[in-house]
Backbone as a chain_set.jsonl record, in Angstrom:
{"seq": "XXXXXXXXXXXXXXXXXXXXXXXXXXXXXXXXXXXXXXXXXXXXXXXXXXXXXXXXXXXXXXXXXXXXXXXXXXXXXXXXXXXXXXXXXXXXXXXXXXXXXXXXXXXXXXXXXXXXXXXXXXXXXXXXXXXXXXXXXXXXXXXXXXXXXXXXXXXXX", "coords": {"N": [[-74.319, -126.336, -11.033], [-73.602, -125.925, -8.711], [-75.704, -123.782, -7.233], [-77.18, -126.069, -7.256], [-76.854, -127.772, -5.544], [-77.497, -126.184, -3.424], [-79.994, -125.745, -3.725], [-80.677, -128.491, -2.804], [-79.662, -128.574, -0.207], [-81.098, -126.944, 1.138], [-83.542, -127.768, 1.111], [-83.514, -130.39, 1.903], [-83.076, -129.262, 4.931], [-85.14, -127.933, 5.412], [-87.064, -130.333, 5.538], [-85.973, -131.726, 7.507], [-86.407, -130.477, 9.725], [-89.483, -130.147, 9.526], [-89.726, -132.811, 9.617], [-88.637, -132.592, 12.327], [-90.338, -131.252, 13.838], [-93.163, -132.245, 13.737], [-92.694, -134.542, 15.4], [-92.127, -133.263, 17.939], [-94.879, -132.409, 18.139], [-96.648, -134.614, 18.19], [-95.108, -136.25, 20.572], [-96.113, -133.915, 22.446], [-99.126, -135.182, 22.428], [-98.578, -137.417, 23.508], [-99.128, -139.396, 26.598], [-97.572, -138.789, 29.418], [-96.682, -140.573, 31.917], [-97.094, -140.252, 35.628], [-97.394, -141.31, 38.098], [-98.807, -144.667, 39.272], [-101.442, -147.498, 40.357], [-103.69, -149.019, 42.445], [-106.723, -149.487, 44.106], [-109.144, -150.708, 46.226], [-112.715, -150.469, 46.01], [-114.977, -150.694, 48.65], [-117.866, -149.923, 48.037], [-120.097, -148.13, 46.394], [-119.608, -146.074, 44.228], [-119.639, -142.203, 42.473], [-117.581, -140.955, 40.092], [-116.244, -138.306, 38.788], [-118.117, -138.457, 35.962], [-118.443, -141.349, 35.79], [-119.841, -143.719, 37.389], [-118.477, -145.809, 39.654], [-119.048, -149.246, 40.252], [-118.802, -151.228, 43.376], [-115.554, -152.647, 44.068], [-112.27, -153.915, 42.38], [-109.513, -151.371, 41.259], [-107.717, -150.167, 38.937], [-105.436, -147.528, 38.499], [-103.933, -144.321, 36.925], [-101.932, -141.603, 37.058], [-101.428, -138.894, 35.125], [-99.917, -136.844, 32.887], [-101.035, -135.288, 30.368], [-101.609, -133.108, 26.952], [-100.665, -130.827, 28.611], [-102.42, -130.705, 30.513], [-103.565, -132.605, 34.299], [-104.246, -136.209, 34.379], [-106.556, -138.254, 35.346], [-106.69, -141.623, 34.812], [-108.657, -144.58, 35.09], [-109.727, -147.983, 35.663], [-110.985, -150.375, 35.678], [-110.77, -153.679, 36.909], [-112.382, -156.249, 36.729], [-113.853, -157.882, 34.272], [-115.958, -156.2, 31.942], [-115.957, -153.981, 33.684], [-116.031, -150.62, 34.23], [-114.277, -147.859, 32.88], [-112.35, -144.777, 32.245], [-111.747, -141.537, 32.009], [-110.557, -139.09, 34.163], [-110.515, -135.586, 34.949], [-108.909, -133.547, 37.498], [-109.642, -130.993, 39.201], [-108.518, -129.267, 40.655], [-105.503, -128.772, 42.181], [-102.986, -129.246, 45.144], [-100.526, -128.823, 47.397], [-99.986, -132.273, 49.301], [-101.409, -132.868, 52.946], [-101.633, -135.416, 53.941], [-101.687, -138.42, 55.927], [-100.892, -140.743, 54.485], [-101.247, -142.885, 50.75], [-104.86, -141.889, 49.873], [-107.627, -142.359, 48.441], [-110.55, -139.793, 49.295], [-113.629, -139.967, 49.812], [-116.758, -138.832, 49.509], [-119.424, -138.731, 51.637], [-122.946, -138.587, 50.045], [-126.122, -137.652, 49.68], [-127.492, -141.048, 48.631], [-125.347, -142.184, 48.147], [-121.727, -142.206, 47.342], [-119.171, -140.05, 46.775], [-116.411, -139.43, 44.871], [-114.146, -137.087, 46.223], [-111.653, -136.42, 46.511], [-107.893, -137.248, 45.501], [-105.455, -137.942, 47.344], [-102.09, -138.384, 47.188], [-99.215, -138.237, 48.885], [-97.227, -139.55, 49.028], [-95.809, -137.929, 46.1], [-96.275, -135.995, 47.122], [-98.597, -134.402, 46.62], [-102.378, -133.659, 45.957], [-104.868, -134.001, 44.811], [-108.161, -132.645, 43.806], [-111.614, -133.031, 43.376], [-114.549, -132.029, 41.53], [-118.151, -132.406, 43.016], [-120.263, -133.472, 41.572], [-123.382, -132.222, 40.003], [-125.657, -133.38, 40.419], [-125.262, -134.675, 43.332], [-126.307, -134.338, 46.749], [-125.673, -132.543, 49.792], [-126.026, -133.807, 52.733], [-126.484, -131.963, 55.334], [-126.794, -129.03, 56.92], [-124.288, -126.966, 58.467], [-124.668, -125.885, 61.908], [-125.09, -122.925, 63.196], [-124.208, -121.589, 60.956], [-124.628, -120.824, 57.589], [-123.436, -122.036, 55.336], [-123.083, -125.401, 53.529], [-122.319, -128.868, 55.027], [-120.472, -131.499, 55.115], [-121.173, -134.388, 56.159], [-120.461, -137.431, 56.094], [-117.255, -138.885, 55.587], [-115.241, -140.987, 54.085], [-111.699, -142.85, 53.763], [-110.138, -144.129, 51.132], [-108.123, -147.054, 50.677], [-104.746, -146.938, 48.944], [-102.67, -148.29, 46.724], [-99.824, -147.076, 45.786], [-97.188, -147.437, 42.592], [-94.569, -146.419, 41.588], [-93.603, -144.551, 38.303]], "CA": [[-74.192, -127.411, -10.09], [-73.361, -124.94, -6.869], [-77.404, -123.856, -6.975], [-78.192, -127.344, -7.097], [-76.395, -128.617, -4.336], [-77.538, -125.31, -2.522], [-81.424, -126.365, -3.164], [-80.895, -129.236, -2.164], [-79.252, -128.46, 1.219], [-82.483, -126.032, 1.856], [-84.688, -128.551, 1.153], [-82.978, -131.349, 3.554], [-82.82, -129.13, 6.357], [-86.617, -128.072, 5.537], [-87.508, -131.511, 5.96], [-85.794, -132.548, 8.765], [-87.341, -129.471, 10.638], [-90.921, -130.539, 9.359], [-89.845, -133.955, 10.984], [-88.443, -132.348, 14.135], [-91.739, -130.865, 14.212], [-94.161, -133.391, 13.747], [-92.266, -135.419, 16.275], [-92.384, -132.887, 18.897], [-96.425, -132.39, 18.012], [-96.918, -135.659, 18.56], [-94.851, -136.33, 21.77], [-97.163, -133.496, 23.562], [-100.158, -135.816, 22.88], [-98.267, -138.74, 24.217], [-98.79, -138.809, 28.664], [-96.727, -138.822, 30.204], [-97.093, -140.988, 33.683], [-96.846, -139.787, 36.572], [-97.564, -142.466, 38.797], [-99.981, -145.283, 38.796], [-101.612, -147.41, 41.71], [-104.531, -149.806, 42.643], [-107.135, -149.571, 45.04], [-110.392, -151.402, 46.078], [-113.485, -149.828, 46.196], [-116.151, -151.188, 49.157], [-118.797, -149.481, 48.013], [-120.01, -147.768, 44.593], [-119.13, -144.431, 44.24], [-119.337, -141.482, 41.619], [-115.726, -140.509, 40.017], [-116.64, -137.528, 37.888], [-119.094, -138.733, 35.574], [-118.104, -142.272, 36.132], [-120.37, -144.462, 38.286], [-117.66, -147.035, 39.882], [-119.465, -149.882, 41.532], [-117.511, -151.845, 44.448], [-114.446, -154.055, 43.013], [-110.698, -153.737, 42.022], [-109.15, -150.736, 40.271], [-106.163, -149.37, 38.802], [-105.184, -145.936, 38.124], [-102.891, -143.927, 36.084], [-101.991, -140.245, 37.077], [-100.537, -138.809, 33.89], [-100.252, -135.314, 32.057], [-101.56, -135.352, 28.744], [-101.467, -132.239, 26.965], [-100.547, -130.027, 29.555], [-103.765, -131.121, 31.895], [-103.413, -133.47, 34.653], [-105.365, -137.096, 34.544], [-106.205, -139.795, 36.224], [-106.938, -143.031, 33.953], [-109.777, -144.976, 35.864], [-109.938, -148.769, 34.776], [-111.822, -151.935, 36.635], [-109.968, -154.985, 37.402], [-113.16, -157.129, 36.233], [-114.116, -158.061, 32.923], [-116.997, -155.526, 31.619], [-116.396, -152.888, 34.478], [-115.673, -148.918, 33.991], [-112.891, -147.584, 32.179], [-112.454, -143.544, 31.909], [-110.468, -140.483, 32.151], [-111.083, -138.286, 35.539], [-110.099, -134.65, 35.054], [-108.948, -132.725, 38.569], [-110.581, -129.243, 39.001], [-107.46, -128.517, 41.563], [-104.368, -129.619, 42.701], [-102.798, -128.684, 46.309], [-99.938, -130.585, 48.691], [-101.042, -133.226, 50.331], [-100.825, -132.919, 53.866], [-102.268, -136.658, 54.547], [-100.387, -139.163, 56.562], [-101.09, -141.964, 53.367], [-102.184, -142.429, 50.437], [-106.058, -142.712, 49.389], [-109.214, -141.681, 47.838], [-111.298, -139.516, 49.985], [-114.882, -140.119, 49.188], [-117.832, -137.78, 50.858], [-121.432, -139.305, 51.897], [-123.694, -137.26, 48.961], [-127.703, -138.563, 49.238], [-127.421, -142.643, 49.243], [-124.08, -142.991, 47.922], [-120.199, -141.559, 47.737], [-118.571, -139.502, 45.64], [-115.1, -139.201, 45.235], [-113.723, -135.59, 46.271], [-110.018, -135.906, 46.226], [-106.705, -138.048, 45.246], [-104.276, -138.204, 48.266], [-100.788, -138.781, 47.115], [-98.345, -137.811, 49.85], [-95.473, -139.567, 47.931], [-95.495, -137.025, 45.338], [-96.953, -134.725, 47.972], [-100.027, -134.055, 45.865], [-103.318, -134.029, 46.505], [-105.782, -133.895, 43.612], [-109.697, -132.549, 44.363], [-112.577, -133.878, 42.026], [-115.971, -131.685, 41.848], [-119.188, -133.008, 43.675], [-121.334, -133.5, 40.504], [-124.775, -131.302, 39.867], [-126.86, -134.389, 41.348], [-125.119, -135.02, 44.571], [-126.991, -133.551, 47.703], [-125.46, -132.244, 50.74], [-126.361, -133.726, 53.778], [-127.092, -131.284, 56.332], [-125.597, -127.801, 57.226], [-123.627, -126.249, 59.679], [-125.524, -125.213, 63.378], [-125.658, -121.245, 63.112], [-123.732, -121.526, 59.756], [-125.812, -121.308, 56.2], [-122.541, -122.729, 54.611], [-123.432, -126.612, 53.808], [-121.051, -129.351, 55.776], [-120.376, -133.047, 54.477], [-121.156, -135.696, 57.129], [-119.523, -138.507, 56.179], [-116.086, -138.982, 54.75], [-114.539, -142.295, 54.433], [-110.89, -142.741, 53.316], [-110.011, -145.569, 50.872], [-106.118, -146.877, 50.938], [-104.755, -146.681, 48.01], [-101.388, -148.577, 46.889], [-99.242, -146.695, 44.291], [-95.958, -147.799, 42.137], [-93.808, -144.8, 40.245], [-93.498, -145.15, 36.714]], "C": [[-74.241, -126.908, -8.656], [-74.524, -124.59, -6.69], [-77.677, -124.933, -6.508], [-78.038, -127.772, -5.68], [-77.272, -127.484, -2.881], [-78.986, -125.7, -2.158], [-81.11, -127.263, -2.597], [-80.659, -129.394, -0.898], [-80.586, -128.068, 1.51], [-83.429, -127.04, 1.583], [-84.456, -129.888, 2.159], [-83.136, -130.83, 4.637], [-84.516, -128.628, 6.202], [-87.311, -129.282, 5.751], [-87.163, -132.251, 6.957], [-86.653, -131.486, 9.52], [-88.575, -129.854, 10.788], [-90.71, -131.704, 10.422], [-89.719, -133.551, 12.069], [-89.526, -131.976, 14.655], [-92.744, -131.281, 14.557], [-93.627, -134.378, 15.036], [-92.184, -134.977, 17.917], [-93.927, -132.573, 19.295], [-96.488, -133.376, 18.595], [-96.543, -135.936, 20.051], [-95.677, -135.344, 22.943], [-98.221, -134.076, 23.411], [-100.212, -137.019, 23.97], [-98.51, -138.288, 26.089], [-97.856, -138.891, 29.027], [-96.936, -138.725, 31.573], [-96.559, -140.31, 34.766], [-96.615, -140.634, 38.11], [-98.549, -143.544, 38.77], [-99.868, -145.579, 40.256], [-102.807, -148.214, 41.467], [-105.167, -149.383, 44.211], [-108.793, -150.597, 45.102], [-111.485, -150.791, 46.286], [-114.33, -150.832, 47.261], [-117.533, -150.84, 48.975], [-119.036, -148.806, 46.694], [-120.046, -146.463, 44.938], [-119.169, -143.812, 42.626], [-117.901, -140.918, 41.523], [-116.093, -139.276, 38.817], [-118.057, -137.968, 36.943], [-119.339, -140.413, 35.203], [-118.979, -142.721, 37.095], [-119.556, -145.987, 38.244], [-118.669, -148.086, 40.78], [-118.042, -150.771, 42.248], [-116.645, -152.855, 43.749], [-113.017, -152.936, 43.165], [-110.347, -153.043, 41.058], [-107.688, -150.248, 39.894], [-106.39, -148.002, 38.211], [-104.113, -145.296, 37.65], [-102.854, -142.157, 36.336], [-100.845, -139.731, 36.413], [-100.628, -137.23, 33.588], [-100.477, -135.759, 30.391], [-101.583, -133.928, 27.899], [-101.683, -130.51, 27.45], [-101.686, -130.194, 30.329], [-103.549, -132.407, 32.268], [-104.718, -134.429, 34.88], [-105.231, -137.846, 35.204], [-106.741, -140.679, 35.325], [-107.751, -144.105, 35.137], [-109.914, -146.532, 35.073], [-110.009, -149.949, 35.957], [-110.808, -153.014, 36.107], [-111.295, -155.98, 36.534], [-113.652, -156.625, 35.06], [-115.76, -156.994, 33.177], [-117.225, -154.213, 32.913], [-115.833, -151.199, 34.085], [-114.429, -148.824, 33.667], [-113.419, -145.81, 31.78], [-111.537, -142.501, 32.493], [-111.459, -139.176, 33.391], [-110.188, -136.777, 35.507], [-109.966, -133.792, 36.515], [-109.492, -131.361, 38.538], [-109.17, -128.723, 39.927], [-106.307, -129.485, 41.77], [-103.427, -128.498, 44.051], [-101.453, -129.726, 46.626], [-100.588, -131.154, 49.345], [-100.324, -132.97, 51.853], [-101.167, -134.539, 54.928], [-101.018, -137.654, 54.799], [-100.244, -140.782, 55.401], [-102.005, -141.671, 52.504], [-103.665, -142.915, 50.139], [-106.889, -141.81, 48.535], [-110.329, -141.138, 49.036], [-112.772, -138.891, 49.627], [-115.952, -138.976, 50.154], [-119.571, -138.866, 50.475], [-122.066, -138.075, 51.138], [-124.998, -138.274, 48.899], [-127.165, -140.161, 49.7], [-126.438, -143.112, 48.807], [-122.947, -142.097, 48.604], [-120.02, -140.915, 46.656], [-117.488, -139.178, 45.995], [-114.464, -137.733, 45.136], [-112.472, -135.37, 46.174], [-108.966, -137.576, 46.203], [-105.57, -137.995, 46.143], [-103.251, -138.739, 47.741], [-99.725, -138.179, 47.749], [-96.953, -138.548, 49.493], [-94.806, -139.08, 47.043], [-95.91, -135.82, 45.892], [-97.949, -133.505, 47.221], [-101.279, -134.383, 46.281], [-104.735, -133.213, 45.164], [-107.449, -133.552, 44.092], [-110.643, -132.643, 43.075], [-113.762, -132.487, 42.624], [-116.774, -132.606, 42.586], [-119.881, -132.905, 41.974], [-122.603, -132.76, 40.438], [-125.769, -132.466, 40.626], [-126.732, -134.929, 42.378], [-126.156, -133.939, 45.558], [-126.307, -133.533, 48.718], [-126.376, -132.931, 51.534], [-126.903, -133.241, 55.194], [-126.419, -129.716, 56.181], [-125.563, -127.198, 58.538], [-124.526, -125.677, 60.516], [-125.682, -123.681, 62.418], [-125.329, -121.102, 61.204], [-125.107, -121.849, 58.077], [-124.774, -122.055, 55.225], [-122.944, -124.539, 54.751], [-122.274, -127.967, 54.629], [-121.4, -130.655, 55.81], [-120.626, -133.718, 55.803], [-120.529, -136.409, 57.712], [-118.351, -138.338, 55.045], [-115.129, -140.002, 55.252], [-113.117, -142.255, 53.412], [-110.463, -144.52, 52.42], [-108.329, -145.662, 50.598], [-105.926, -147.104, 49.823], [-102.75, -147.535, 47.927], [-100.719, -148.108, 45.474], [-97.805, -147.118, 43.974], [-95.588, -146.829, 41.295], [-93.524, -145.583, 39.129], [-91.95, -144.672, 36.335]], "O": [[-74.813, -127.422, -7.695], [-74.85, -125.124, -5.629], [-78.332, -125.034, -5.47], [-78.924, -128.05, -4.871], [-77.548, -127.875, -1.747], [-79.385, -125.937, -1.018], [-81.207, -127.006, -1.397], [-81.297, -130.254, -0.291], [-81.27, -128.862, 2.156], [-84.43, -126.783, 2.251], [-85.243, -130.23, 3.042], [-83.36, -131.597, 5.573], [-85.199, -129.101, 7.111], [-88.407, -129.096, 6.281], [-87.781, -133.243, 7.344], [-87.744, -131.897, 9.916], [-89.016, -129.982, 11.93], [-91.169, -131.762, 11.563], [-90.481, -133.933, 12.957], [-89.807, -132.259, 15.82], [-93.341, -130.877, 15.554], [-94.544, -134.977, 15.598], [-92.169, -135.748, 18.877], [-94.272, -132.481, 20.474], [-96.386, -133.216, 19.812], [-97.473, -135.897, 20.857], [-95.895, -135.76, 24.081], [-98.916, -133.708, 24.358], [-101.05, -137.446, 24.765], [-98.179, -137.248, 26.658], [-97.2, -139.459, 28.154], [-97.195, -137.762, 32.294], [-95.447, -139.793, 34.66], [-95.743, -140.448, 38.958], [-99.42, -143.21, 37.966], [-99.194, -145.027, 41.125], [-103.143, -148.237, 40.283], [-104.499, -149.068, 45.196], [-109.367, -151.048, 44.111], [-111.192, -150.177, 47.312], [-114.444, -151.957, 46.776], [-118.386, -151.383, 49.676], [-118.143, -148.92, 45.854], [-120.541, -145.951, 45.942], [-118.867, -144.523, 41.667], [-117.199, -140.529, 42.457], [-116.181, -139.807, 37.71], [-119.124, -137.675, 37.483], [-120.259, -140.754, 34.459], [-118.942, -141.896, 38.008], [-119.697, -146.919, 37.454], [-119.03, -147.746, 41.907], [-116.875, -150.913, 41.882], [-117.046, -153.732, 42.985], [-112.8, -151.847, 43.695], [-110.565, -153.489, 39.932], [-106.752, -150.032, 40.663], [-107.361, -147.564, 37.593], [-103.076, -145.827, 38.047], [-103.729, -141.476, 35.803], [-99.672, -139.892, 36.75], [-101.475, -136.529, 34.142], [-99.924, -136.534, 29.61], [-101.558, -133.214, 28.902], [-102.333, -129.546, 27.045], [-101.677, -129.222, 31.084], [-103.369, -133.321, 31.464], [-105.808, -134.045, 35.303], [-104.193, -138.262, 35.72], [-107.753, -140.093, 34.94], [-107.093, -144.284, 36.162], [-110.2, -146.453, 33.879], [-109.21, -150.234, 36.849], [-110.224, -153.045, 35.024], [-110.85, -156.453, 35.488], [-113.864, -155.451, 34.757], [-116.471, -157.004, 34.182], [-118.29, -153.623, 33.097], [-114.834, -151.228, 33.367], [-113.546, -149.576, 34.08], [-114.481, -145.533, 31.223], [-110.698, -142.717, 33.368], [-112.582, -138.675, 33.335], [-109.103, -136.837, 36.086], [-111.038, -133.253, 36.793], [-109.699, -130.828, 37.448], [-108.872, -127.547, 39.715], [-106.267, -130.696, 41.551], [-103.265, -127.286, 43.915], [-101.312, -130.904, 46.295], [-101.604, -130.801, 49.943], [-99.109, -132.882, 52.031], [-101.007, -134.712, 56.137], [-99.918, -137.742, 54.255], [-99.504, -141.725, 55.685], [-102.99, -140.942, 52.623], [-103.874, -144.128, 50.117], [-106.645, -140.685, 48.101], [-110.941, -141.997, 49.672], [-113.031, -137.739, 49.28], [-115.746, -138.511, 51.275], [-120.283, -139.339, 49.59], [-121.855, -136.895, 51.419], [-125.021, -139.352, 48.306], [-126.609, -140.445, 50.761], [-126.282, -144.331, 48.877], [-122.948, -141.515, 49.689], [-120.644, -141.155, 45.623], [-117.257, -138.707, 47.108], [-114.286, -137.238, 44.023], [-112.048, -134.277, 45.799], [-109.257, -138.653, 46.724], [-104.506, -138.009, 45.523], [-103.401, -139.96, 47.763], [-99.157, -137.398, 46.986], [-95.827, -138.093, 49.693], [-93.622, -139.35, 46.839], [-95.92, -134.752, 45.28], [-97.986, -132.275, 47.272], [-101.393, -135.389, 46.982], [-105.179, -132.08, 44.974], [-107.923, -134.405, 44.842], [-110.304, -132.321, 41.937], [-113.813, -132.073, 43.782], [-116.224, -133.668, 42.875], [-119.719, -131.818, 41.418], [-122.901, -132.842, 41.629], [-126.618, -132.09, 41.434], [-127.633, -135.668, 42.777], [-126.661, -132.914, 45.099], [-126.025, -134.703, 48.976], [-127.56, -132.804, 51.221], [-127.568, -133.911, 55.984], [-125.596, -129.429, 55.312], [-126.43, -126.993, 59.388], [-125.3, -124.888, 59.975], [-126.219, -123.48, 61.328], [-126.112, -120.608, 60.393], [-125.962, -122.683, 57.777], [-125.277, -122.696, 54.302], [-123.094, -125.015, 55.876], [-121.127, -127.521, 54.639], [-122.413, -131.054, 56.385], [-119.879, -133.22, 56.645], [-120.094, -136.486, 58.861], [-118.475, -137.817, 53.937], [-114.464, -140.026, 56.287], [-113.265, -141.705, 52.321], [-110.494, -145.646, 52.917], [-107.531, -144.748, 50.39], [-106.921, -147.58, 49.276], [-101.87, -147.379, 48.774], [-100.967, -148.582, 44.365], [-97.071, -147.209, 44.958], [-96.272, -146.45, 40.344], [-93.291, -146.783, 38.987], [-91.479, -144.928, 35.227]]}, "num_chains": 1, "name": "protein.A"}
């Protein structure tokens, strides 16, 4: 009877473990928010491999397992929905926050995530099919143009 009871202890606490396990697996897939936030776009812009045209968006800046995202999702029926991976992350030293887009060829593309309430500041690649604009006088280094700031209104989760 004293064996029995003994398997059976080792096999209860082997199974709760398995559960504790599985339950902590799982919870690193879950995100965990970071902040979210809405902004409007005036113009259509590239967001990684995302082509946003102009309209109403919300956003979700989350960690997911262990890499930080942003969640990308249109306000109007049938518009863009997608996940925006950062290539960097820095403090922000901006006086608000926004989306700071760069003039690339005949559109925008979005280069960075301004959040100065979490004093972050998120930077996006330029994509392989954007084009520089001009470059620098004596300089062979290339040098963006235009750069328009969009305002951005965020709520903590």
């Amino acid at each position: 009877m004293r064996s029995r009871n003994k398997i059976s202890l080792v096999t209860l606490s082997l199974a709760a473990a398995l559960f504790l396990m599985a339950g902590m697996a799982a919870a690193q897939g879950s995100p965990i928010s970071i902040l979210s936030g809405s902004f409007t776009l005036p113009f259509d812009a590239q967001w990684g491999a995302m082509t946003l045209p102009a309209g109403d968006y919300t956003f979700d800046y989350s960690a997911r397992y262990g890499e930080r995202i942003v969640e990308v999702r249109g306000t109007a029926k049938g518009s863009p929905h997608g996940l925006v991976l950062p290539n960097g992350q820095d403090q922000s030293s901006a006086a608000g926050n926004g989306l700071v887009c760069r003039r690339a060829g005949d559109g925008y593309v979005i280069g960075a995530l301004e959040l100065p309430v979490i004093q972050t500041k998120l930077t996006f690649g330029l994509p392989p099919s954007a084009k520089i604009l001009a470059k620098g006088g004596n300089s062979k280094a290339p040098t963006q143009l235009a750069q328009v700031r969009v305002p951005i209104t965020v709520a903590r989760k």
